[in-house]
C-alpha positions as CSV (number, residue, x, y, z in Angstrom):
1,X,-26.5,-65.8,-46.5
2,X,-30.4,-64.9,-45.7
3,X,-30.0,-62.5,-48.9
4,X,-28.9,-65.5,-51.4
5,X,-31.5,-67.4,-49.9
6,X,-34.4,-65.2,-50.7
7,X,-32.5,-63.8,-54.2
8,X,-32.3,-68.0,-54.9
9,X,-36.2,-68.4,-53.6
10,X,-37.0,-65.1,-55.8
11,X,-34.6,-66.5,-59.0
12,X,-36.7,-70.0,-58.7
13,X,-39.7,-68.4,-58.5
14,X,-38.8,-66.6,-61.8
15,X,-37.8,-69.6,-63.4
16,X,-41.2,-71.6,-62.7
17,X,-43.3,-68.8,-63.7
18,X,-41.4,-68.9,-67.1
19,X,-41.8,-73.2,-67.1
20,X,-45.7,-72.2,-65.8
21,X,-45.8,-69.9,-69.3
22,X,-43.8,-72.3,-71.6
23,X,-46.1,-75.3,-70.8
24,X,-49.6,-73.5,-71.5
25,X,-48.2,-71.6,-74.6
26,X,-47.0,-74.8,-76.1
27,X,-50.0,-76.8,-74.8
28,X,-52.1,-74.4,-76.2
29,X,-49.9,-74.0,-79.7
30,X,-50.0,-77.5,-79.5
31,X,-54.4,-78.2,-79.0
32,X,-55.9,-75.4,-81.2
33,X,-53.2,-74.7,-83.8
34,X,-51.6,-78.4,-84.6
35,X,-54.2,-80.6,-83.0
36,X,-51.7,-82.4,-80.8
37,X,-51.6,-81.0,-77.4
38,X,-48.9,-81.2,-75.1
39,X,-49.0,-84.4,-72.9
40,X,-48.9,-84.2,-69.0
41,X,-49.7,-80.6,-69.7
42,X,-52.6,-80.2,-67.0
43,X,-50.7,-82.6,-64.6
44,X,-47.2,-80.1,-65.2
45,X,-48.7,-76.9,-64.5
46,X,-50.6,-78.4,-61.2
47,X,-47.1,-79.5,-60.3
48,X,-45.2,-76.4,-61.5
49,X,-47.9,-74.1,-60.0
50,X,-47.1,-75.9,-56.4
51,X,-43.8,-75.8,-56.2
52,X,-44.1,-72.1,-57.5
53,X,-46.4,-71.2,-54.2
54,X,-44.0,-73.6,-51.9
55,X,-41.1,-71.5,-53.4
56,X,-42.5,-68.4,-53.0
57,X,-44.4,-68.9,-49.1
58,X,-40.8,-68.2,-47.2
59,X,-40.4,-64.8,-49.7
60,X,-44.0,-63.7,-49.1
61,X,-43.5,-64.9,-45.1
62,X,-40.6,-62.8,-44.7
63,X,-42.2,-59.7,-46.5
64,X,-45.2,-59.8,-44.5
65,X,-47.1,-59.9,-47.5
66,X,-50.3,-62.6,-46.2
67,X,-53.6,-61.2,-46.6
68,X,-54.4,-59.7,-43.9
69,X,-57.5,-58.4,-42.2
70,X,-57.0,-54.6,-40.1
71,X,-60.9,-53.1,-39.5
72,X,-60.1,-52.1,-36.4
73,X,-56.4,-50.9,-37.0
74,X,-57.3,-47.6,-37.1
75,X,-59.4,-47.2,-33.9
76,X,-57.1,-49.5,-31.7
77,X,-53.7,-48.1,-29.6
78,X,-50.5,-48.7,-31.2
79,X,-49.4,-50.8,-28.7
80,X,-52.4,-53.2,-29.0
81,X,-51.8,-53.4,-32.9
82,X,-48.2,-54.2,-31.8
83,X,-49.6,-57.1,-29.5
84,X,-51.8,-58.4,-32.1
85,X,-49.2,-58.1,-34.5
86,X,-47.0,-60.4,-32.1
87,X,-50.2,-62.8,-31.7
88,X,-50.5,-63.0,-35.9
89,X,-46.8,-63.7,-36.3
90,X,-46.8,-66.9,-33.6
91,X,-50.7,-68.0,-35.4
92,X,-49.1,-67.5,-38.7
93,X,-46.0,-69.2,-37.7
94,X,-47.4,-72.5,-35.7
95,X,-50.3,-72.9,-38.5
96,X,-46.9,-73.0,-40.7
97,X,-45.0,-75.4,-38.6
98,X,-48.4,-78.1,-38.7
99,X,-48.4,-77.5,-42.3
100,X,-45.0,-78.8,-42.4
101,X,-45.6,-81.2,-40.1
102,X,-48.5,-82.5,-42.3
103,X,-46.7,-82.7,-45.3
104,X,-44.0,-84.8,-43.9
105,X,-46.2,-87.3,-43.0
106,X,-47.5,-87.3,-46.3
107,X,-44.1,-87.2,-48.1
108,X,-43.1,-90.4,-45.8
109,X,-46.1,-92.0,-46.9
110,X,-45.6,-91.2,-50.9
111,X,-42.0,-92.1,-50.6
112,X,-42.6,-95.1,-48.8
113,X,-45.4,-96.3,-51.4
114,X,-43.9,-94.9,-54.3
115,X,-46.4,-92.4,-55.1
116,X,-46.0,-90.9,-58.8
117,X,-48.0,-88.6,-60.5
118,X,-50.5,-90.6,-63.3
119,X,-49.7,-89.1,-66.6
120,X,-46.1,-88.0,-66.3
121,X,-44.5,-90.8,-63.2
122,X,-43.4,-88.1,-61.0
123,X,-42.2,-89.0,-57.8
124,X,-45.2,-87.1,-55.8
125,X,-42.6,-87.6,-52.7
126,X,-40.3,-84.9,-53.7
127,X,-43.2,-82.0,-54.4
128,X,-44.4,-83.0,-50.7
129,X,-41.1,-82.6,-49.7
130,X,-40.8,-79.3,-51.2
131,X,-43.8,-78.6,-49.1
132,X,-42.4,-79.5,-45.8
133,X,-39.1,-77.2,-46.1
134,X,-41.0,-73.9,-47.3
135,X,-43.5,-74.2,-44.5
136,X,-40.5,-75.5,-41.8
137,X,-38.5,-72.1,-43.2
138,X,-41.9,-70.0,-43.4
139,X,-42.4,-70.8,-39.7
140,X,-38.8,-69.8,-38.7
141,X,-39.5,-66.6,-40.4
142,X,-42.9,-65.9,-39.0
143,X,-41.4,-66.5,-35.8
144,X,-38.7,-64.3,-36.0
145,X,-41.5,-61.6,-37.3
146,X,-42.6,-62.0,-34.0
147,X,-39.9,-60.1,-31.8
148,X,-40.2,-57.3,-34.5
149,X,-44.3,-57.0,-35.5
């Protein structure tokens, strides 16, 4: 199951890169070469290029791969790296969990007043929503990072 998810997460991610891609070529086609440039076209790739980093967080969360800061990895004992390793994972993961709870409060707000995007009419609900289950399953990951730092 956890290996669909993340192939899913990693197929997504592939997919809105390409829709990222598609929207500034055709924008771009569109503006310099036939003087009509794509509509929406700044609004779509802000809202493409978020739900590309909300799909991607749990994949990055899971591979470790947040930037991370080590000058004094290589004068500490293993076993205090392993500690702070364990203190990261429960920071990274409780930062994760507020984000999540943030987001909900705004995606109960947007869905409550209707929020849409102003050129295209997007429901601004569902891209908040997006927001709150990648940080919710970042968290669980970052937690479970913690037992093995």
């Amino acid at each position: 199951m956890t290996r669909t998810f993340f192939a899913v997460l990693r197929g997504l991610s592939a997919l809105l890169i390409a829709a990222l891609i598609l929207v500034t070529v055709t924008d771009v086609i569109g503006r310099y070469i036939l003087n009509a440039p794509l509509p929406g076209a700044f609004e779509l790739t802000q809202i493409l290029l978020a739900l590309l980093v909300f799909t991607a967080l749990p994949l990055t969360t899971a591979r470790r791969e947040h930037v991370e800061v080590d000058l004094l990895a290589h004068v500490l004992a293993p076993r205090v790296i392993r500690v702070f390793g364990i203190v990261a994972a429960v920071v990274t993961a409780l930062s994760l969990a507020f984000f999540a709870l943030r987001l909900g409060i705004v995606a109960e707000d947007q869905a409550a007043t209707g929020a849409r995007s102003n050129a295209l009419g997007l429901p601004m609900a569902v891209i908040a929503g997006a927001g709150v289950a990648s940080c919710a399953v970042s968290a669980v990951i970052a937690l479970a990072g913690a037992r093995n730092p």
